[in-house]
C-alpha positions in Angstrom: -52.3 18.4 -11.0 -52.6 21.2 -8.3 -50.6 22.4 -5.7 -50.0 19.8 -2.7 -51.4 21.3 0.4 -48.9 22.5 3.3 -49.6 22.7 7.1 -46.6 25.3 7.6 -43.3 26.7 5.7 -41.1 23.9 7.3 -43.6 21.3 5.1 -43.2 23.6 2.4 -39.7 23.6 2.3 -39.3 19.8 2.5 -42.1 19.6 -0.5 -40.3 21.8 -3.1 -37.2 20.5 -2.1 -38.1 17.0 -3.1 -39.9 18.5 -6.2 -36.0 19.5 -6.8 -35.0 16.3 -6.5 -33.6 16.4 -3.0 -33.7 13.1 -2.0 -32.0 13.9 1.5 -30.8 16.6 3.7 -27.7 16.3 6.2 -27.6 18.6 8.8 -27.8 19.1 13.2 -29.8 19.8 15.5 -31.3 22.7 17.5 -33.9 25.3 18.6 -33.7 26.8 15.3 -33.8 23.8 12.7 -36.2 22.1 14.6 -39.5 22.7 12.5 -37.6 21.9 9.1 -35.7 18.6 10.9 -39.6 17.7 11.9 -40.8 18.4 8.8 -38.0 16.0 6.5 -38.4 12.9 8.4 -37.4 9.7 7.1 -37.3 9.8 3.6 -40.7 8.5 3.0 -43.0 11.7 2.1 -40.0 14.3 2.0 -36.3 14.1 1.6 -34.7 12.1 4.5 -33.0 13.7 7.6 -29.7 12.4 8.4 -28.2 13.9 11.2 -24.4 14.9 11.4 -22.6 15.0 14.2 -20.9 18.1 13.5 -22.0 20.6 11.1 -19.0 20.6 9.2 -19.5 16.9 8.3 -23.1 17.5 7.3 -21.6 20.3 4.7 -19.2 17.8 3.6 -21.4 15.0 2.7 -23.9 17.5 1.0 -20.7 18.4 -1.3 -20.3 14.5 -1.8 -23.8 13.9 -2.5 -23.7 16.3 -5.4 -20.3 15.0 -6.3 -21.1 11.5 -6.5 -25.0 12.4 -7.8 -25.0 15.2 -10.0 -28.1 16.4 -7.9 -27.8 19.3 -5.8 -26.8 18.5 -2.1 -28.5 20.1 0.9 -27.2 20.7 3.8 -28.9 22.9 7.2 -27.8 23.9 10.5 -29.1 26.6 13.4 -27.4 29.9 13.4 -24.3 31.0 15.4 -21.9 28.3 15.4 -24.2 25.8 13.2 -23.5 28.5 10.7 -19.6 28.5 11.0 -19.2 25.3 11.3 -20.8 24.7 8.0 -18.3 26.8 6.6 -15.4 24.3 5.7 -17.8 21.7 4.1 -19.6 24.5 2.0 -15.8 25.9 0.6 -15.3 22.6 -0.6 -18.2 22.8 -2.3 -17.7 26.6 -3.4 -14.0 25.4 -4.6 -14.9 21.9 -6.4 -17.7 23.5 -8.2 -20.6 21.5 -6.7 -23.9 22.6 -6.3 -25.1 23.0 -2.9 -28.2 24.4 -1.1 -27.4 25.6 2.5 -30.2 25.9 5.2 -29.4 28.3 7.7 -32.5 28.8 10.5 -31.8 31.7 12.6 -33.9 33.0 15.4 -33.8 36.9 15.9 -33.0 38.2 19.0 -34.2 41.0 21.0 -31.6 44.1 21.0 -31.0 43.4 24.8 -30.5 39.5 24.6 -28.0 37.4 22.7 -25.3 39.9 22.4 -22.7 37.3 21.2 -25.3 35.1 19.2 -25.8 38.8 17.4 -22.2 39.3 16.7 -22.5 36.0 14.2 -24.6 37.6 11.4 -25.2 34.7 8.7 -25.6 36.5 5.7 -22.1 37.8 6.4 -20.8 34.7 7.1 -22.6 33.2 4.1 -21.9 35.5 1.4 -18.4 35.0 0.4 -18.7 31.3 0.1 -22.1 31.8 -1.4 -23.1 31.8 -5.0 -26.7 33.1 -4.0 -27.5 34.2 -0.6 -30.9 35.6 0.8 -32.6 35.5 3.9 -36.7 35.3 3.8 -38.7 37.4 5.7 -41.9 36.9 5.0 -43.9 33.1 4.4 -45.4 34.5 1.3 -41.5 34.4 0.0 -40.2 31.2 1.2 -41.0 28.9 -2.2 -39.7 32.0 -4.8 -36.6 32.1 -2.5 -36.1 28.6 -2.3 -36.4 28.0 -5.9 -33.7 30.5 -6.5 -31.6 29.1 -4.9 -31.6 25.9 -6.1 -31.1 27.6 -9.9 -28.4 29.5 -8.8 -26.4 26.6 -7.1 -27.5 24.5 -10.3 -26.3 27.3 -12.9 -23.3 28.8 -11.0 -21.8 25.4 -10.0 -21.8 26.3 -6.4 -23.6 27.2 -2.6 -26.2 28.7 -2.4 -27.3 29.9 1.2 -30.7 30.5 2.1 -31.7 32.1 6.0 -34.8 31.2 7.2 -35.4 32.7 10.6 -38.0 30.5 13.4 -40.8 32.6 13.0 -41.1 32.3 9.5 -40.4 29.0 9.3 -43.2 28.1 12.1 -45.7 30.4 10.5 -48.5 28.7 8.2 -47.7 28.6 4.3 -49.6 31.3 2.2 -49.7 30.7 -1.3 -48.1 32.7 -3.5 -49.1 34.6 -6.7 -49.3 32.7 -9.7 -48.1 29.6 -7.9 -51.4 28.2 -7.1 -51.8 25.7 -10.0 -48.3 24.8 -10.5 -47.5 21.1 -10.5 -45.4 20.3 -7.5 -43.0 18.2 -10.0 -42.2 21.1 -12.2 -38.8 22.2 -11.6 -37.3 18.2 -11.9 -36.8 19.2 -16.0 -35.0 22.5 -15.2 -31.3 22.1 -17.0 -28.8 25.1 -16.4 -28.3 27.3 -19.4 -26.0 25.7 -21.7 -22.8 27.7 -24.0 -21.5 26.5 -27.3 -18.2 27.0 -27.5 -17.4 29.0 -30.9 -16.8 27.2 -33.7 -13.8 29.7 -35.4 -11.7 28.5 -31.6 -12.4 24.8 -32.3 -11.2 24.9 -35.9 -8.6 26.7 -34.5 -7.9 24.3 -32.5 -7.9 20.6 -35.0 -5.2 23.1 -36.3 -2.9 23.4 -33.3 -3.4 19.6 -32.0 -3.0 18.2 -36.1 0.7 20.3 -35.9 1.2 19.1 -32.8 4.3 15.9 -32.7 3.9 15.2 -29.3 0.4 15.6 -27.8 -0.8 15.2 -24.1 -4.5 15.1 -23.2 -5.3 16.0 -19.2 -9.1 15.2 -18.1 -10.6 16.7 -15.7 -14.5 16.4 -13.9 -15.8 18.7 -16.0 -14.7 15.8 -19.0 -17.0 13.1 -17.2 -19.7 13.4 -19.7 -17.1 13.1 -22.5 -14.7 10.3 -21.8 -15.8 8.1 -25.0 -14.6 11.9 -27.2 -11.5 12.0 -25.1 -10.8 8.3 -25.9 -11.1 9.1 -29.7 -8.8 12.1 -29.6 -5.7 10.3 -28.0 -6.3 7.5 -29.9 -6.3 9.9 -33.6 -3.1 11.7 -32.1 -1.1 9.2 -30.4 -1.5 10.9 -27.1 -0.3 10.0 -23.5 -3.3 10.8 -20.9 -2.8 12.0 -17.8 -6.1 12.8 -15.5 -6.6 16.1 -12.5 -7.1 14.1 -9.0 -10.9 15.1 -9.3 -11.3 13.6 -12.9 -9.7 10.6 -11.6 -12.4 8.3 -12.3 -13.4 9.6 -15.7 -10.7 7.3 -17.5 -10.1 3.8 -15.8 -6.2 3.0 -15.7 -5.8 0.3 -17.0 -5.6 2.0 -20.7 -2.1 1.5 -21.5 -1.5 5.3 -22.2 -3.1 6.7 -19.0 -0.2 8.0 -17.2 -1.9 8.9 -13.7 -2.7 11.7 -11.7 -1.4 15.1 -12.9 -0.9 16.6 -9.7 2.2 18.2 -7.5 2.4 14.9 -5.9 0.9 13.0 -8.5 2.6 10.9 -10.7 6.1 10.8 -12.2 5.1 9.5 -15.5 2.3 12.4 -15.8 4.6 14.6 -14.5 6.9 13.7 -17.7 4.4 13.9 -20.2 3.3 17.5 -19.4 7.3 18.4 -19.3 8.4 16.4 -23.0 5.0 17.4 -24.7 4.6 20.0 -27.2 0.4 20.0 -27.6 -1.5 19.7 -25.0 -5.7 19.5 -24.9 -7.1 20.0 -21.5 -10.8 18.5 -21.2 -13.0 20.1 -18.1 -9.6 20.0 -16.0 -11.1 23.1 -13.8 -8.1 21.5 -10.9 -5.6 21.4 -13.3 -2.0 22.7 -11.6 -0.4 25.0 -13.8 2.5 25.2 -12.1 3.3 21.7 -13.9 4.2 23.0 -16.5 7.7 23.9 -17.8 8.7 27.5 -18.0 8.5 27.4 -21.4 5.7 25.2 -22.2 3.5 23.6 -25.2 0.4 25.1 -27.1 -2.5 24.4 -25.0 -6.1 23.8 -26.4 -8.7 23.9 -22.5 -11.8 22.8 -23.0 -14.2 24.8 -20.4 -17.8 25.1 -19.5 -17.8 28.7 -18.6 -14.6 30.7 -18.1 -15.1 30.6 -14.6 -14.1 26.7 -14.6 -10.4 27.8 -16.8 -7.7 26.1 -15.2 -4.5 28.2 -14.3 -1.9 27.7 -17.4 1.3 29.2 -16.8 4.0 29.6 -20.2 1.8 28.3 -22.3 3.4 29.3 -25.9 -0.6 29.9 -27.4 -3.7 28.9 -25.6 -6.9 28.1 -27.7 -10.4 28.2 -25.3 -13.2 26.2 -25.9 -15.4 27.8 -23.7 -18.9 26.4 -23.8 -20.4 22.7 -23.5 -17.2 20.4 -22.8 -19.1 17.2 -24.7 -20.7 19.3 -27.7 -17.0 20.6 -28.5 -15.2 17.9 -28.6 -18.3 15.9 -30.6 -17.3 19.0 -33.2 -13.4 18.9 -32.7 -12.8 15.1 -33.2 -14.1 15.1 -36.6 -11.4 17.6 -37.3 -8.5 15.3 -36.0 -6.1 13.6 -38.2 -4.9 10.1 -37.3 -1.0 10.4 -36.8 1.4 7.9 -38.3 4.4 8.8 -36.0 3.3 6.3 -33.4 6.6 6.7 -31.2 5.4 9.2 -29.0 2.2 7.1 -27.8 5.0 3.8 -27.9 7.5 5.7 -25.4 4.3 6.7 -23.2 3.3 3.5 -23.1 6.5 2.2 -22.1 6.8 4.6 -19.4 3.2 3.6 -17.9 4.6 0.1 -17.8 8.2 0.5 -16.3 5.8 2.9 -13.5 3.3 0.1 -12.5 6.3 -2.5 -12.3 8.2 0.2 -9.4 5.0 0.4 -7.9 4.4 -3.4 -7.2 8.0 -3.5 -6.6 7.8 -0.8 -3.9 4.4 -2.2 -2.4 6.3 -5.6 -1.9 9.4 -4.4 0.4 8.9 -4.7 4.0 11.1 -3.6 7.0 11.0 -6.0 9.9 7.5 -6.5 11.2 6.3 -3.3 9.9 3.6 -3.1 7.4 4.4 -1.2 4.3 1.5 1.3 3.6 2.1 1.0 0.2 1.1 -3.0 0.1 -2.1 -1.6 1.9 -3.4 0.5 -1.5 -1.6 -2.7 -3.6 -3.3 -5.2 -2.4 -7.0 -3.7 -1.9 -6.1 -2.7 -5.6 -5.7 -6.3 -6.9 -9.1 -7.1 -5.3 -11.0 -4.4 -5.5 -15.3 -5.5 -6.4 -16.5 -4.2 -9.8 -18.3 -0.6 -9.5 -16.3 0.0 -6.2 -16.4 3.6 -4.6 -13.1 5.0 -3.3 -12.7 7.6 -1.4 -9.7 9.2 0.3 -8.3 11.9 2.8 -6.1 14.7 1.9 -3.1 13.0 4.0 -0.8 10.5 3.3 -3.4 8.0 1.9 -3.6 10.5 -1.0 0.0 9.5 -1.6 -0.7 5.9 -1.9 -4.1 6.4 -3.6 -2.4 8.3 -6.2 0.4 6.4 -6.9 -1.1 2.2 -6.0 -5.3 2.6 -6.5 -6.1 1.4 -10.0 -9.7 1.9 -11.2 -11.4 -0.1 -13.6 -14.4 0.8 -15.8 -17.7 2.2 -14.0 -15.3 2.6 -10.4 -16.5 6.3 -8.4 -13.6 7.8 -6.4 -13.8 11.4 -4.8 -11.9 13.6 -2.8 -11.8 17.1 -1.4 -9.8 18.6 -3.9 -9.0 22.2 -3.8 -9.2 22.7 0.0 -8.3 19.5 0.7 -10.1 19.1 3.9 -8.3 16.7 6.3 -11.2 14.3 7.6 -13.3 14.4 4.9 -13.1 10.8 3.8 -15.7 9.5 6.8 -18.7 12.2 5.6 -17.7 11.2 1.8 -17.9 7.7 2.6 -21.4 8.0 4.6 -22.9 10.1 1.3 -21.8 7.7 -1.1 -23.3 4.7 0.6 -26.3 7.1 0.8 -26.0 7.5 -2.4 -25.0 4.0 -4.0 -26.2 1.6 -1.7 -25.4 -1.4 -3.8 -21.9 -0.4 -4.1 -19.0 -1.6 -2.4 -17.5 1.9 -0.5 -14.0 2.0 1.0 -12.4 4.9 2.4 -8.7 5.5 2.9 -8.3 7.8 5.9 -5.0 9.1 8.1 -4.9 8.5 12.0 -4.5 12.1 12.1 -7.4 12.7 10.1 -9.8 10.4 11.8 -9.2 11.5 15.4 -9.9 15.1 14.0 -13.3 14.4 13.7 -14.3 11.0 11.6 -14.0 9.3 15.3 -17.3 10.9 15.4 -18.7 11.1 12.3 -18.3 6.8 13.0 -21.3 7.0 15.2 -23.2 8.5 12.5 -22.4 5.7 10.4 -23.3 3.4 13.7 -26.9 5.0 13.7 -28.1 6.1 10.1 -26.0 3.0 8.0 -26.0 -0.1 10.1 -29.7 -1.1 8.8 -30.9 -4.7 8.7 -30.8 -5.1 5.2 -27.8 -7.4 3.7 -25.5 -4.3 1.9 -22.2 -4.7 0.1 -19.4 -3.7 2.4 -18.6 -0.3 3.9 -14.4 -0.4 4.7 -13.2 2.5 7.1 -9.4 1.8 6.0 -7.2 3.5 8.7 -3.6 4.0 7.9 -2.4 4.1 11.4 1.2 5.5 11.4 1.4 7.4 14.7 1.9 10.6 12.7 1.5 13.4 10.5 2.9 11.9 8.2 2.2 13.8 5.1 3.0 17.5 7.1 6.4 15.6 8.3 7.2 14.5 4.9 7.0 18.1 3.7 9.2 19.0 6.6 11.6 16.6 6.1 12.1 17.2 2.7 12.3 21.4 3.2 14.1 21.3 6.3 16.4 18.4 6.4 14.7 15.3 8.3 13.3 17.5 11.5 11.0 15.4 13.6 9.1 17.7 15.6 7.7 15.4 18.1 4.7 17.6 19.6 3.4 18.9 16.4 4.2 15.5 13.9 3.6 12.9 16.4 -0.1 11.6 17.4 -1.7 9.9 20.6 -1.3 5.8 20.2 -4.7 4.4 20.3 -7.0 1.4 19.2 -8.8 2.8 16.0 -10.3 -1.1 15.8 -11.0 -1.1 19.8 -12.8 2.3 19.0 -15.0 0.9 15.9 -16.3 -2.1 18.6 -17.0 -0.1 21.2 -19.2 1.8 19.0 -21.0 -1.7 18.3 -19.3 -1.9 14.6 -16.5 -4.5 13.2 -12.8 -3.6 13.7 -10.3 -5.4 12.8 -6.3 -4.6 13.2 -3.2 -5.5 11.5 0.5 -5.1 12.7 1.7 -8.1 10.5 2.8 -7.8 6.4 1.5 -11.4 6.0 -2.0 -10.4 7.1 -2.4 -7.6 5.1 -4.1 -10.0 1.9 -6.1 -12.3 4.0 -7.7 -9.5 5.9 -8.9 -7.3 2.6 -10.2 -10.3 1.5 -11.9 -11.1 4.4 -13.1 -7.6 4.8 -14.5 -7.5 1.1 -17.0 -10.6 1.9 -18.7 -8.8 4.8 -21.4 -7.2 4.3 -21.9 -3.7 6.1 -19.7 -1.0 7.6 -16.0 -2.5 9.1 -13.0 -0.7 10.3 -9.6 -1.9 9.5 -6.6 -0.3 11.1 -3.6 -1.3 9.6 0.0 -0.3 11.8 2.0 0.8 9.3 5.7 1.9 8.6 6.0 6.0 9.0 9.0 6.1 7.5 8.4 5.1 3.7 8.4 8.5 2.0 5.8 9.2 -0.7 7.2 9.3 -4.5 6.7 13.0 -4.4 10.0 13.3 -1.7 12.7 11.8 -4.1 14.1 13.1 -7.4 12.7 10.2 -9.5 8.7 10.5 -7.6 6.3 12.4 -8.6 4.8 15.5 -9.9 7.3 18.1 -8.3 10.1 17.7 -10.7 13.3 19.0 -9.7 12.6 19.0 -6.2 15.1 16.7 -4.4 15.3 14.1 -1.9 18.3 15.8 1.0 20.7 12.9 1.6 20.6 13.0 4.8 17.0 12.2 5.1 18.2 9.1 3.6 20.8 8.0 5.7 18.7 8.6 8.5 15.6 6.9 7.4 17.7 4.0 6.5 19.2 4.0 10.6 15.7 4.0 11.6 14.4 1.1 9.3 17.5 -1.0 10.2 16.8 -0.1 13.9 12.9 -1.1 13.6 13.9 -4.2 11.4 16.5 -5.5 14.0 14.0 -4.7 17.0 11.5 -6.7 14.7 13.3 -9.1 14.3 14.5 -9.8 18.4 10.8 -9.5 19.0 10.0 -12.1 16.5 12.1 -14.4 18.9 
């Protein structure tokens, strides 16, 4: 088969990057992106144009889309402040190790025009977030380029930027050298170079984890391709499992040894394991906090793709890398592994899990007065949450209650940003992964700080591109509407003693639900504890997007602020946040209660 024809370097560009596997580009507007935007269309011949409404959310959902796919994401905006904006969505990317092809079109000025539009170079801007990074001068250039950059972001695990400025891209496409009979499909088999990790460090390691009395496993993403090997480990040595926020989905937790999230606000029970063990084997847990560890801590075995993706371990008493494919070494390590007959270890873990999940349902079932309990929110969308669900959260407080009341079954998707831990990402993750899996049931859990930062917008995306005719499983915008910041005042609180700083913590009562209708989409809201069940329910029969604000109690404090929560062991609850969080809960209750009447 020969090369497919081209009119111009914008057709060209949308040709190889469906070639690529592309299936979709998110991006804005403007003068500069124009000929590319015309060129994408709808999906049909090329892959589909949906338009952002800020460029920051189009980044974002290309760093789902690769998240949630495995494919590289794509992502394009007009230089200047298309450029910057792109910049928080393509750091998540850079930081979460996801490959990502940025399209930057740039018109050139003339030295006496666009003084400030100058002072925004893009390869500048571009390079330090950038795994690869290249601006094309010249059409003859455009397809090498292009297919550069998609190995680069493929191989490195990260962005890579390419510059195309308006003249090129609305010049005609010249064929290049040695190109001319290349099948447009070529690159689809292309698989980044693969390392064996060495087989002396894998001995090495059986040796450490068969010594080992009382072993803890932590998975990570880079394990999602080995969850069946990690299974077999910690069930030969009697290990608790504990999973990094961004592997939370490679384990489902209802396995009676999977502890949780290992995070600094993760869970308590994880947060035990990694302190009691002696042995621990990390699996592709690249987010991995190392600062979890005791000062002292066990032997550690990591199992890495590339050094690059070694998680930060801090005491450790040895360390054994298995640097290379993640799946390949532990297909060569289990083999090594001696079942344990001291079974106590895994008995006390399991245990532990239990006596956890019981506190949580106990906690998700108090209420104060009229005031929904965030908490029973998570809880009860838990219970009833569709097979093959995808949940995604913000980096606010509905982390906390993801963490500590979301329970994923088999074949579940979940994603956050992780690293950088973008506030308002949840709305752009939720619009890629509906892109993405559009049988799927998608819920997101987002803040009312982080939606009015910018998902209020990113909602009329999902208006235009996602409300199509077609019957689709449900799309749930779950707003946890606590008038607050209430993650940032937690942290104050605990630091500083209970400060609430009114213009900084507080946020502007509105309607989230009134919002979602006047955009012509469902909203539904819930001030009442008794409602909380029937309206999940409700909302998990629809078909299509829906919001759901739920008013919820600000003042029940995540795990992580008391000595018995989560991850941050050691760090206490100040008693005098207590005593006054209990005046204000009585207060709210009582008022509650004469409003009832």
């Amino acid at each position: 088969m020969r090369e497919v024809h081209v009119a111009g370097v914008g057709e060209l560009i949308a040709a190889r990057l469906r070639a690529w596997g592309v299936d979709r580009v998110f991006g804005v507007p403007g003068a500069d992106a124009d000929a590319l935007i015309g060129a994408l269309g709808d999906g049909r011949h090329g892959p589909e144009f949906v338009r952002a409404r800020h460029a920051e959310s189009a980044a974002l959902m290309a760093c789902a889309h690769a998240k949630f796919t495995g494919r590289p994401g794509c992502c394009l905006a007009p230089a200047g402040s298309g450029a910057l904006h792109l910049l928080s969505g393509l750091y998540d990317a850079a930081l979460d190790r996801q490959p990502v092809v940025a399209l930057v079109e740039e018109d050139r000025p003339f030295p006496d025009t666009d003084v400030r539009r100058r002072a925004v170079p893009a390869v500048r801007l571009l390079a330090d977030v950038s795994e690869f990074c290249e601006v094309v001068s010249e059409p003859g250039r455009v397809r090498d380029a292009l297919d550069r950059a998609v190995r680069a972001a493929l191989t490195d695990r990260g962005v890579a930027a390419l510059i195309v400025p308006r003249a090129v891209l609305r010049t005609e496409a010249v064929p290049e050298s040695g190109h001319e009979d290349r099948p447009a499909d070529a690159p689809v088999g292309f698989r980044p170079p693969v390392r064996q990790a060495d087989e002396r460090e894998v001995r090495r390691a059986a040796v450490v984890l068969n010594e080992g009395r009382r072993v803890a496993v932590v998975v990570g993403p880079g394990g999602a391709a080995a969850s069946g090997q990690v299974v077999g480990a910690a069930e030969l040595l009697g290990a608790g499992v504990a999973k990094t926020p961004l592997g939370r989905d490679v384990l489902p937790d209802v396995l009676p040894y999977v502890t949780g999230v290992a995070a600094p606000s993760g869970s308590a029970v994880a947060a035990a394991l990694l302190r009691e063990c002696d042995t621990l084997l990390l699996v592709g847990a690249e987010d991995f906090a190392g600062r979890l560890l005791p000062g002292r801590g066990p032997r550690v075995i990591s199992a890495d793709p590339d050094v690059t993706a070694r998680p930060e371990v801090r005491g450790a008493s040895e360390t054994v890398w298995l640097t290379g494919d993640v799946t390949a070494a532990l297909d060569t390590l289990v083999p090594l592994l001696r079942r344990k007959r001291d079974r106590r270890w895994r008995t006390d873990v399991e245990r532990a899990v239990r006596q956890w999940r019981a506190q949580g349902r106990q906690k998700a079932s108090r209420f104060f007065g009229a005031l929904v309990n965030p908490r029973s929110v998570v809880a009860e969308l838990s219970a009833r949450l569709p097979d093959r669900s995808v949940v995604v959260t913000d980096s606010g407080s509905a982390l906390d209650w993801w963490t500590r009341h979301l329970e994923l079954r088999t074949g579940m998707r979940t994603a956050l940003s992780g690293h950088l831990g973008t506030p308002g990402a949840a709305v752009p993750y939720a619009v890629a992964a509906r892109l993405a899996f559009p049988d799927r049931p998608v819920i997101a859990l987002i803040g009312d700080g982080a939606l009015q930062a910018n998902g209020m917008n990113e909602l009329i995306t999902v208006r235009r591109q996602l409300r199509r005719p077609a019957r689709t499983p449900p799309l749930i915008f779950c707003v946890l509407n606590n008038g607050g910041l209430s993650r940032l005042t937690w942290e104050r609180r605990s630091a500083a003693g209970d400060p609430l700083l009114a213009p900084s913590g507080e946020l502007p009562r509105i309607s989230f639900a009134d919002y979602a209708r006047l955009l012509g989409l469902p909203g539904v809201r819930c001030e009442h504890p008794g409602e909380v069940a029937p309206v999940w329910e409700s909302a998990l029969r629809s078909t299509g997007p829906v919001l759901l604000e739920f008013v919820v109690d600000g003042e029940t404090p995540p795990d992580w602020t008391s000595a018995a929560g989560g991850g941050e062991a050691g760090r206490l609850f100040p008693p005098g946040i207590a005593r006054r969080t209990l005046r204000r809960r009585i207060a709210a209750a009582v008022g509650g209660l004469f409003r009832a009447a």
